[in-house]
Structure formats: C-alpha cells, structure tokens
VOTILUM-336219 format. One record per residue: residue number from 1; residue in one letter; x, y, z of N, C-alpha, C, CB in turn. Coordinates in steps of 0.02 Angstrom, whole numbers, always signed. Glycine has a CB too. Example, Ala and Ser with C-alpha at 12.3 -4.5 7.8 and 13.67 -1.06 7.14 Angstrom:
! residues 2
<1 a <+660 -284 +390> <+615 -225 +390> <+660 -165 +390> <+565 -224 +452>> <2 s <+642 -112 +354> <+684 -53 +357> <+645 +2 +394> <+704 -30 +286>> 
! end
This chain:
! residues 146
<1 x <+716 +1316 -366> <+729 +1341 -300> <+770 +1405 -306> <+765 +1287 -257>> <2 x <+747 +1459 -267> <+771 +1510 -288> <+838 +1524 -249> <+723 +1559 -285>> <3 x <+881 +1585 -211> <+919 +1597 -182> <+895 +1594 -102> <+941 +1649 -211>> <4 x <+833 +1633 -94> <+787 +1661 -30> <+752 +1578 -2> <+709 +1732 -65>> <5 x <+750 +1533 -52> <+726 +1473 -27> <+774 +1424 +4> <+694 +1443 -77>> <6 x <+841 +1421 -17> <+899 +1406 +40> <+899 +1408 +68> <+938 +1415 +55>> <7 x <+901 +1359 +126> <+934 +1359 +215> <+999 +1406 +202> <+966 +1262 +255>> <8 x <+980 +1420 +261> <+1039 +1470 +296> <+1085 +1423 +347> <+999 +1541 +348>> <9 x <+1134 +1441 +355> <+1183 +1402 +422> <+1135 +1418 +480> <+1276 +1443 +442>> <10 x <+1130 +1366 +530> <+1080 +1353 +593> <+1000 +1349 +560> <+1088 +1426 +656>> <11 x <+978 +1353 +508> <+898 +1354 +506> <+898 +1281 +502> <+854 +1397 +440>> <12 x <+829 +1252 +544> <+801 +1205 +559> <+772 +1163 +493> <+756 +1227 +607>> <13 x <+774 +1117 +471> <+754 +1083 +412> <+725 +1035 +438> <+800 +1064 +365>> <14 x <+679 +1010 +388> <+631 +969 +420> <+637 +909 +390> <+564 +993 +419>> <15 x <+647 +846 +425> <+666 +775 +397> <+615 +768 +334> <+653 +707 +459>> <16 x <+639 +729 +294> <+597 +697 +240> <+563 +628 +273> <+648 +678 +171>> <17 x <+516 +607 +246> <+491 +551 +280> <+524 +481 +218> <+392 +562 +292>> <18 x <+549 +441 +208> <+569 +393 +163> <+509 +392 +113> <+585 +323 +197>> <19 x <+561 +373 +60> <+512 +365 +9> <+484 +282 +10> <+547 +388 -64>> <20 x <+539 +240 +33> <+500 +174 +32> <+426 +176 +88> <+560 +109 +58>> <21 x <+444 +210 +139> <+376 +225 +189> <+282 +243 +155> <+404 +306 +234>> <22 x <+322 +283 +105> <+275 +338 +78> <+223 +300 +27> <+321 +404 +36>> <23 x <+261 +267 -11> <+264 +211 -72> <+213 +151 -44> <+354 +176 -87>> <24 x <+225 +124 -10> <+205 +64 +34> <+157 +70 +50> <+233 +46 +84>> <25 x <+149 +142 +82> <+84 +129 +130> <+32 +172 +101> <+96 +150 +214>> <26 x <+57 +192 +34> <+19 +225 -17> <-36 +187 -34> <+55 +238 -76>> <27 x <+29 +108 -66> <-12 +46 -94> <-42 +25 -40> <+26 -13 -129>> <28 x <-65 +18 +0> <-87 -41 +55> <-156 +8 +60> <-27 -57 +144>> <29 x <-154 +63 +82> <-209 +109 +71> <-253 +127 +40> <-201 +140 +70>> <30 x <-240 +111 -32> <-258 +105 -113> <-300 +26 -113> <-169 +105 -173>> <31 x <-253 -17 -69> <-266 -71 -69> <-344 -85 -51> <-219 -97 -32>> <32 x <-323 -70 +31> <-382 -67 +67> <-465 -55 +37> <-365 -15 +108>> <33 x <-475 +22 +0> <-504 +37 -39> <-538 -18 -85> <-469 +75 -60>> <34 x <-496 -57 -117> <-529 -83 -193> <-558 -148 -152> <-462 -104 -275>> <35 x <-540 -175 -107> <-556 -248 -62> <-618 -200 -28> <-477 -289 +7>> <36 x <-646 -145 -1> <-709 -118 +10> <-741 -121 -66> <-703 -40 +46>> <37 x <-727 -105 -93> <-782 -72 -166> <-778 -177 -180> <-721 +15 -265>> <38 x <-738 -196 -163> <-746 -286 -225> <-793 -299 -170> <-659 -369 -241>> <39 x <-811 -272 -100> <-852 -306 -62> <-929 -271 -86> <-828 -298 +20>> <40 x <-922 -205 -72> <-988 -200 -119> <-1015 -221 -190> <-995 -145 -125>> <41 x <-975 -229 -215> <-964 -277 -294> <-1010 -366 -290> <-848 -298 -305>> <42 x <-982 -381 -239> <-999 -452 -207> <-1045 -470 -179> <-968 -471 -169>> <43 x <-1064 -401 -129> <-1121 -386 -96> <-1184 -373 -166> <-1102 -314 -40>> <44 x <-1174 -324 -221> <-1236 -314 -264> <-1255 -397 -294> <-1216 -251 -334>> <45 x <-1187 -442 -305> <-1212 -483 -363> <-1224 -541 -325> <-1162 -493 -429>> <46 x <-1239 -566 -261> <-1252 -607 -212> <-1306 -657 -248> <-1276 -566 -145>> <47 x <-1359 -629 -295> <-1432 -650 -293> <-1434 -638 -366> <-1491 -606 -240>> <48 x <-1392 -608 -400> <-1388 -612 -465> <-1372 -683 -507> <-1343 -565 -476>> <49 x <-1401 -676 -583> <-1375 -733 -621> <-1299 -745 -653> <-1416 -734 -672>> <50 x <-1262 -662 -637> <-1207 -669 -664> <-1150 -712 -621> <-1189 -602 -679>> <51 x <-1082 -724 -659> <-1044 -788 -646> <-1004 -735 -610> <-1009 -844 -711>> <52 x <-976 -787 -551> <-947 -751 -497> <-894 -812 -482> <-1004 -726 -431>> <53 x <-851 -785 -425> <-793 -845 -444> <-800 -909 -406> <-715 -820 -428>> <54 x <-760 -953 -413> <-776 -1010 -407> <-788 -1044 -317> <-722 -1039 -451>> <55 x <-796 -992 -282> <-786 -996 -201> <-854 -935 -186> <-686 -964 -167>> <56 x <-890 -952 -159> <-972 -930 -130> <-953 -929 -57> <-1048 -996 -147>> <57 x <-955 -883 -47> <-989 -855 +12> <-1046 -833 +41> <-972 -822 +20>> <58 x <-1119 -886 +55> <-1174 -884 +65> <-1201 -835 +99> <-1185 -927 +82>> <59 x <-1167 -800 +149> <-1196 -769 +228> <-1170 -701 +203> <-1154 -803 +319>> <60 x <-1218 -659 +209> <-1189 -577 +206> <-1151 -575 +251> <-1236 -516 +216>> <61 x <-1159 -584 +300> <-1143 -556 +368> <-1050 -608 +368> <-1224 -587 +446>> <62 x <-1045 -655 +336> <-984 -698 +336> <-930 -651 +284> <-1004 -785 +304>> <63 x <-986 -610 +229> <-949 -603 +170> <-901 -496 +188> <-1031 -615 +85>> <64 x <-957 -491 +242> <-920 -434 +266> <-885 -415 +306> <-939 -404 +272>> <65 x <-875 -488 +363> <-834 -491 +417> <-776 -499 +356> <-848 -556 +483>> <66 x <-743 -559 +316> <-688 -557 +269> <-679 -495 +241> <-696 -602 +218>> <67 x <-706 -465 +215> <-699 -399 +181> <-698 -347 +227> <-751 -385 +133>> <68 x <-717 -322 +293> <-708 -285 +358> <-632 -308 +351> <-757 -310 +433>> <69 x <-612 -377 +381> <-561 -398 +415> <-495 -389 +358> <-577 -476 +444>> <70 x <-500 -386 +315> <-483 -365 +259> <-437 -301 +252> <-539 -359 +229>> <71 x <-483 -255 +250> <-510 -191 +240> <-453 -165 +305> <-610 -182 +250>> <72 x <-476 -195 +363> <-433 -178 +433> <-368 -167 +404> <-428 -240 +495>> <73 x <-359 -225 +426> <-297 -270 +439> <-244 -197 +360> <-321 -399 +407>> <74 x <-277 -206 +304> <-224 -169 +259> <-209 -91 +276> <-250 -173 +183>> <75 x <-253 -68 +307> <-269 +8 +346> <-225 -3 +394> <-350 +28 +378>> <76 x <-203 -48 +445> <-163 -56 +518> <-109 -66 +489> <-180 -114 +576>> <77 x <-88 -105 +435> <-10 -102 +400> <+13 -55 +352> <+5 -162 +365>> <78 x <-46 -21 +356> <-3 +36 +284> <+37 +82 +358> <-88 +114 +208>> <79 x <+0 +96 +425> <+36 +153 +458> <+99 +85 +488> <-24 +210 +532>> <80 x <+108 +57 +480> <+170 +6 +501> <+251 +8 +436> <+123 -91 +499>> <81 x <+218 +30 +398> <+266 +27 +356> <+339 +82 +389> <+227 +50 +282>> <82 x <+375 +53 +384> <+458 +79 +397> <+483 +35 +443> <+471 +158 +428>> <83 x <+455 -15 +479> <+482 -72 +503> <+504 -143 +473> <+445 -81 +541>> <84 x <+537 -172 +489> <+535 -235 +436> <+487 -285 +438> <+593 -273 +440>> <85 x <+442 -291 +507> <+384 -326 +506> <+333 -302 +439> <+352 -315 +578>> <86 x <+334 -243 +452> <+293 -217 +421> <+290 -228 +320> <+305 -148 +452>> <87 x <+348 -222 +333> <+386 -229 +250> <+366 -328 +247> <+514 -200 +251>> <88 x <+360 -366 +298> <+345 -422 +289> <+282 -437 +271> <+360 -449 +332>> <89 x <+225 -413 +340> <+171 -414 +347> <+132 -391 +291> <+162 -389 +397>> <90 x <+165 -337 +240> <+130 -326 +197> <+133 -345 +147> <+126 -287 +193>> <91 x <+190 -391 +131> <+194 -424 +65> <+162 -509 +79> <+284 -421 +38>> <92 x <+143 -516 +150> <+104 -588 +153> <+30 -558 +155> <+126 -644 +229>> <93 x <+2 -511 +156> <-64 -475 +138> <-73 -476 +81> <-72 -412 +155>> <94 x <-33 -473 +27> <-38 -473 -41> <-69 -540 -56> <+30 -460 -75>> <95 x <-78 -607 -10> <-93 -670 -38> <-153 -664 -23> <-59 -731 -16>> <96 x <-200 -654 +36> <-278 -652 +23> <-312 -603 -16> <-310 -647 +81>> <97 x <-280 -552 -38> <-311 -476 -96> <-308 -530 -164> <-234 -375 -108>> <98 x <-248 -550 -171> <-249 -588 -225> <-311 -628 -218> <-187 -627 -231>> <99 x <-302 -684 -149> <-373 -758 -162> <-439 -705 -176> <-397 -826 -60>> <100 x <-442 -643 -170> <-533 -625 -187> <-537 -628 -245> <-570 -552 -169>> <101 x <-494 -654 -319> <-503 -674 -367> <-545 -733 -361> <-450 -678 -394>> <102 x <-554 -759 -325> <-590 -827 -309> <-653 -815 -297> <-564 -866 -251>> <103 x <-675 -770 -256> <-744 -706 -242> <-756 -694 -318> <-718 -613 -194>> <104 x <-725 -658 -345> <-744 -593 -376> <-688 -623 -457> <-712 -502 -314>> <105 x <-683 -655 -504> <-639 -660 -543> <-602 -601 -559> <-663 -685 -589>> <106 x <-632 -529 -590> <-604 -466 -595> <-550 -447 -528> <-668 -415 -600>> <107 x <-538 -476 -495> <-504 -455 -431> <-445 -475 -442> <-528 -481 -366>> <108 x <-434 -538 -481> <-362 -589 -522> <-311 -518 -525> <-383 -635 -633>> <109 x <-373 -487 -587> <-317 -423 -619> <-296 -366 -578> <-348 -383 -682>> <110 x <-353 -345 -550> <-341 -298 -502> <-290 -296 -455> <-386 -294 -472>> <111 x <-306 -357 -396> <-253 -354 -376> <-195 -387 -409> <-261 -370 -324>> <112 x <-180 -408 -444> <-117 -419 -485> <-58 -352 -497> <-147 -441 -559>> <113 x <-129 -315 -519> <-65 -247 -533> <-72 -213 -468> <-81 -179 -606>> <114 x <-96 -220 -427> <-68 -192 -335> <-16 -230 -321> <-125 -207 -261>> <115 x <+4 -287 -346> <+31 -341 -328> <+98 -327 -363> <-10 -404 -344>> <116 x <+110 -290 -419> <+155 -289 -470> <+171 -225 -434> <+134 -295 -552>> <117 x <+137 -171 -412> <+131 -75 -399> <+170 -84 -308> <+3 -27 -397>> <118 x <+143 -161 -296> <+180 -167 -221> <+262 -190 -233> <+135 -236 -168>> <119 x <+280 -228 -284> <+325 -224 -303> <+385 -164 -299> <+305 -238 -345>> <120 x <+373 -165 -360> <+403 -96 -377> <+390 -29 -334> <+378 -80 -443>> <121 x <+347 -51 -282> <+367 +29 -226> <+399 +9 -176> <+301 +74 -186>> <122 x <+428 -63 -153> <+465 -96 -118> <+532 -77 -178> <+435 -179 -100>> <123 x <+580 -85 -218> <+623 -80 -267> <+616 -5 -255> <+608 -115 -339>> <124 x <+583 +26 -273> <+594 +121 -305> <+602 +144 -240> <+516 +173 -351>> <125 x <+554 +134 -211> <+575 +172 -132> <+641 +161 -108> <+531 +144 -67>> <126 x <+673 +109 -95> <+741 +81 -73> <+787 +131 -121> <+752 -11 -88>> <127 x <+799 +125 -177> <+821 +157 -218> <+833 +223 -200> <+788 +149 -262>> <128 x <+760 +258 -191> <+752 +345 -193> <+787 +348 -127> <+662 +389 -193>> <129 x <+774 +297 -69> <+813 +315 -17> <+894 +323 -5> <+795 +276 +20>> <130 x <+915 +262 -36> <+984 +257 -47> <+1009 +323 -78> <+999 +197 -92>> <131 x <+977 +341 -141> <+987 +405 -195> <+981 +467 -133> <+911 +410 -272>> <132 x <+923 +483 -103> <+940 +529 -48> <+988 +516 +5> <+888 +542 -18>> <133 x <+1022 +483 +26> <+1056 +472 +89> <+1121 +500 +49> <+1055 +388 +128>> <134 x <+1141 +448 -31> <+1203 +467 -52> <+1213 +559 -63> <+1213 +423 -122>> <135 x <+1170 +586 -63> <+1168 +658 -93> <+1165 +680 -20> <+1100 +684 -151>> <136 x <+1136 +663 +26> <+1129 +702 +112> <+1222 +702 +109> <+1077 +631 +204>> <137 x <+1248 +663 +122> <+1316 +637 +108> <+1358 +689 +94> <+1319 +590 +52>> <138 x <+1325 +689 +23> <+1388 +749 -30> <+1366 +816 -8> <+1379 +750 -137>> <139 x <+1324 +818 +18> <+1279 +899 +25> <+1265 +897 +121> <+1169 +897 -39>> <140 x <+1302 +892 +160> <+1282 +909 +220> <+1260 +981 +248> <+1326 +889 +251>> <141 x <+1263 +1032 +220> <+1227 +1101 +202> <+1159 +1074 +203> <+1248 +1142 +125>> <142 x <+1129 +1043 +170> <+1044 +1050 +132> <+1019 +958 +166> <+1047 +1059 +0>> <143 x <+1069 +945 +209> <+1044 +880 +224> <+1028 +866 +279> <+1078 +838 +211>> <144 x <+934 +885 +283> <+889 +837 +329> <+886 +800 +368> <+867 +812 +318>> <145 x <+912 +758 +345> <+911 +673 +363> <+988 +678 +412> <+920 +604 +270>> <146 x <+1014 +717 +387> <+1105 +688 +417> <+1101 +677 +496> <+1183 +762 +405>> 
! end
C-alpha cells in the first residue's frame, strides 16, 4: 500500500463484509454445487450395473425433487449467513449432504471434507474477525468497521 492509497481524514471507507460471512457462505455455495453434479451422478447410474449406495431411490422425478430441495435450501442459507440462525441452519444442513453417502457412496468423502472446510470456516472466520476488530481498535484512522 502505497502513500496515495491511504485514507485521508473525512474520506469515506467502505465496510469490510466479515470474514466468517464470506467463509460460510462460500462453503454452502460450493456445497450446493457438488449435491447438483452427485444428482446428475445418480441420475446417469440409475439403470446401470454399477454399485451404488445402500438406499435406492426408484422415481427420477423423487430423486430430483431431494436433490432440487437440496440444492435450494443450501443456496437460501449461504445468503443467511451472519445471523445465528443461519450459523445454525447451516451446520444442521451438513447432516443430509452427508446422508447422500447413502445415494452415492463417493459422497461419504466428499462431503466429509465440506464437512471438515465447514468447520474450519466457522473457527477461521471468527478468528479473522476478532483479529480485524482488535486492529480497527488500535488503528481508528484506517478503521471501517469502527
């Protein structure tokens, strides 16, 4: 950052948005995504001989309302994130991404590490926030948020 890139006394700065916000609804978004592609995944091997997991879902039309409703529902809580519902709602979403291991066995792992990446952006975000608030603090000149 150079000299010319400094706020000046009275210039307008523009809030940061949280990093736990950013983090969260990163993953849930990311999320969303791989629960579409495991539905087309599910959708190709319907009629195939290969082993699929131990829960069948006979009806296309059953297997894409779950995977639609799915798909929703993680898209409507990623823009929820910075509330505490939201911080709830999305860590009890983590339990049906997980059950499409039951669909789809490859899904165990997958979502596992969304599951581990939802973690740790719940932890790091809190963190980066705290870490910015303490520095808004020491630095009320360059601080945004104050």
């Amino acid at each position: 950052m150079s000299k010319n890139d400094r706020p000046r006394p009275g210039d307008t700065i523009k809030p940061r948005k949280p990093a736990q916000v950013q983090f969260t609804s990163t993953i849930l978004q990311l999320e969303a995504f791989v629960v579409l592609f495991a539905g087309f995944a599910l959708y190709g091997l319907r009629n195939s001989g290969y082993e699929r997991g131990p829960l069948v879902i006979p009806s296309t039309v059953a297997l894409w309302t779950v995977v639609g409703v799915l798909f929703v529902v993680l898209l409507v809580l990623s823009r929820m994130m910075g509330t505490p519902m939201g911080y709830v709602a999305g860590t009890a979403v983590q339990v049906p991404v997980l059950a499409m291991g039951l669909l789809l066995p490859m899904m165990f792992i997958v979502s596992g590490i969304f599951v581990a990446m939802w973690v740790v952006s719940l932890r790091l975000g809190s963190r980066i926030d705290r870490e910015r608030a303490a520095y808004d603090a020491e630095h009320p000149e360059t601080a945004p948020n104050a």
